[in-house]
C-alpha positions in Angstrom: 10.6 14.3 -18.6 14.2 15.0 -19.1 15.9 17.7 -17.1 19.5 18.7 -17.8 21.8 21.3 -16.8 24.3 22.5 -18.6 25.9 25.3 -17.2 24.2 28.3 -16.5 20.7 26.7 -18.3 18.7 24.0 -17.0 16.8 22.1 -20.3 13.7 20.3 -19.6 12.8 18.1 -22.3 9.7 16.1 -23.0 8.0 13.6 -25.5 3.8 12.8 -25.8 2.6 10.0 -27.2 0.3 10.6 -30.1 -2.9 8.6 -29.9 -4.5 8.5 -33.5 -1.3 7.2 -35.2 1.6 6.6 -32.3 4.0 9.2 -33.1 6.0 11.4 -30.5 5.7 15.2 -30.8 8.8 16.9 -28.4 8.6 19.7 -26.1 11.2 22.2 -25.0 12.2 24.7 -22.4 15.3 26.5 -21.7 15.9 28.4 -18.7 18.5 30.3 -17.0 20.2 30.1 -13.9 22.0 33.1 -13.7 18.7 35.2 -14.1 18.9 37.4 -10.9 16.0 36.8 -8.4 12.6 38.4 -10.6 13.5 38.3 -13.9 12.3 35.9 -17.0 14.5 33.3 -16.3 13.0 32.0 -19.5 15.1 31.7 -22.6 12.4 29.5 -24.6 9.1 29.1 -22.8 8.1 25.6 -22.7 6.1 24.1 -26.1 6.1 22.2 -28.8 9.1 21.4 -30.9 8.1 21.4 -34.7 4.3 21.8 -35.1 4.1 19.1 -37.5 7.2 17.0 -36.8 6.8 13.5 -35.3 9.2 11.2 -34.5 9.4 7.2 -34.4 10.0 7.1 -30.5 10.1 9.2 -27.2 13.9 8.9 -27.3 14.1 10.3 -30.8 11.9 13.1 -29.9 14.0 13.8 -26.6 16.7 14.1 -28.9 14.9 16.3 -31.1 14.1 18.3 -28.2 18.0 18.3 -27.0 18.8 19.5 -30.5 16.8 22.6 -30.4 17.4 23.7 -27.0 21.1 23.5 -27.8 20.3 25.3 -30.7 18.8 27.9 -28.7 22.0 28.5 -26.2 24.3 28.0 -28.7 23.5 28.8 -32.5 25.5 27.0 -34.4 26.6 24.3 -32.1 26.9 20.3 -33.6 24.8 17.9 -31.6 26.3 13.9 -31.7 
């Protein structure tokens, strides 16, 4: 697991290991730090990134993951 802050958000990204053919499916949450003491400090509830996507290794998927969590904060912004 991969936590990041960037910030006001804190990113925690993930990769699993599928076991019938080896893949990696990503996972995803963004949350916010400025969210005031009770509120949903959830932006994207952790899940899965891309139902059927799977990616050739856990950093590829993390990256995957980083992708769409940016995406989420910042439509539009260029990942490297």
């Amino acid at each position: 697991m991969h936590i990041e802050t960037l910030g006001q958000y804190q990113l925690v990204l993930s990769a699993m290991q599928s076991i019938q053919n080896g893949g990696w499916t990503a996972y995803a949450s963004v949350r916010s730090l400025a969210a005031a003491a009770g509120d949903d400090a959830d932006i994207l509830p952790y899940q899965r990134i891309g139902n059927d996507t799977l990616f050739a290794s856990e950093a590829a998927a993390i990256a995957g993951a980083r992708s769409v969590a940016l995406e989420v904060i910042a439509p539009g912004m260029r990942t490297q």
